[in-house]
N, C-alpha and C positions, 0 to 999 in steps of 0.2 A: 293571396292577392295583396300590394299593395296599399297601403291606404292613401285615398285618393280625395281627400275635402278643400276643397278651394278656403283660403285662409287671410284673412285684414292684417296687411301689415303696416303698423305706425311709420313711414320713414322721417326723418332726422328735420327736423322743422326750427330753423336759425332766424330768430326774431332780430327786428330792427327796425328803428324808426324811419328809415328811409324806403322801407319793403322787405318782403322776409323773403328764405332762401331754403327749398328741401332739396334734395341729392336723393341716388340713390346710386350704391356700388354693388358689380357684382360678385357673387360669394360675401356680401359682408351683409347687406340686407336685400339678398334674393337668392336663391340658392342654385343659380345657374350663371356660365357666363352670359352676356348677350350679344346676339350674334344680328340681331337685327331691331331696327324702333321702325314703327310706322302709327301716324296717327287717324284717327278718323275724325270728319270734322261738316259742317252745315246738312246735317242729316234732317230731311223735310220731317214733318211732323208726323206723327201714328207710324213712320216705318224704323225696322229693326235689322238689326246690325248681327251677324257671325250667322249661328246655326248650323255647325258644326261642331265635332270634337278633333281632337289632333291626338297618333296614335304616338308620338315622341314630344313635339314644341310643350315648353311651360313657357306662360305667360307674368307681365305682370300689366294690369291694368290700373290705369291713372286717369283719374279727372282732371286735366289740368285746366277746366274753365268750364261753369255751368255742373249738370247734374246730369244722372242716366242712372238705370238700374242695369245689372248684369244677372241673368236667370242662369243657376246652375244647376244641371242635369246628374246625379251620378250613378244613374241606372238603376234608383231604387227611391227617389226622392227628389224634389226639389229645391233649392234655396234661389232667395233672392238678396241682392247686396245693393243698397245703393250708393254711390259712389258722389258724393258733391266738394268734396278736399282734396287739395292738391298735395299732401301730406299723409294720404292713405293710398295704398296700390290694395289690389286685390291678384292675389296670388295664385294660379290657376295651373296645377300638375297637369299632364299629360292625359286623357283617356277618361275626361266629363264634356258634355256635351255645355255649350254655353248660346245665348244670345245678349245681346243686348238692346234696350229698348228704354221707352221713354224721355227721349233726350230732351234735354233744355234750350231753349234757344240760345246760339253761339256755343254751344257744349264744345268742348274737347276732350274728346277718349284718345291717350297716348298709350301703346303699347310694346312693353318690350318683348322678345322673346327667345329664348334659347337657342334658336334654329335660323337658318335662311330658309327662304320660302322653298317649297315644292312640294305639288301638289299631291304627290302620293301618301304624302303625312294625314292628308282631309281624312275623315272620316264624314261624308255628307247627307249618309242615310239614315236616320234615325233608330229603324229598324235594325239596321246592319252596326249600330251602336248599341244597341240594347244585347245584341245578340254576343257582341263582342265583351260584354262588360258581365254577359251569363259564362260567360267561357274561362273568364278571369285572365283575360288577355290585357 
């Protein structure tokens, strides 16, 4: 099987006295092309965000205003990453289960990812995640 750990990546942070500037390319610092962004954004307070896994999309997730934690699942442990820089993505393979939660007021979670939407990629069950990550699928 694969190894599969969601990973903090520095991107490229271009300081200046007028306001600073990160990038991010892909294949250069993310290891996918990206095929789609979408961000999430005034999420009410106590509720969370994903709760699923994806049996192909890798992610990259970005703060780009406010704070949020992202809880990662990989079938045998948990991590959690908080995300409050607009200069760190959190990298997320294919086949962990994720949420996100905690948001800041104004937060913004921008994420890229590998894939165009469709929904056969979800993995929604948790169970049938677990199941799947015993099989080493």
């Amino acid at each position: 099987m694969k190894n599969l750990l969601p990973e903090l990546i520095h991107l490229p942070k271009i300081e200046d006295p007028r306001g600073n500037l990160t990038f991010v390319q892909q294949q250069v610092h993310i290891p996918f092309e990206i095929r789609r962004v979408y961000w999430i954004y005034d999420v009410p307070g106590g509720q969370t965000r994903g709760g699923h896994a994806f049996k192909e999309q890798e992610e990259l997730i970005v703060s780009l205003s406010g704070s949020f934690d992202v809880v990662v699942n990989h079938g045998s442990g948990t991590q959690t990453v908080h995300l409050n820089r607009s200069y760190y993505g959190l990298y997320l393979p294919a086949g962990l289960w994720r949420h996100m939660e905690n948001f800041s007021t104004n937060s913004v979670a921008m994420v890229l990812s590998s894939t165009e939407f469709t929904e056969d990629d979800y993995i929604r069950d948790f169970d049938q995640f677990l199941n799947t990550r015993r099989k080493g699928i």
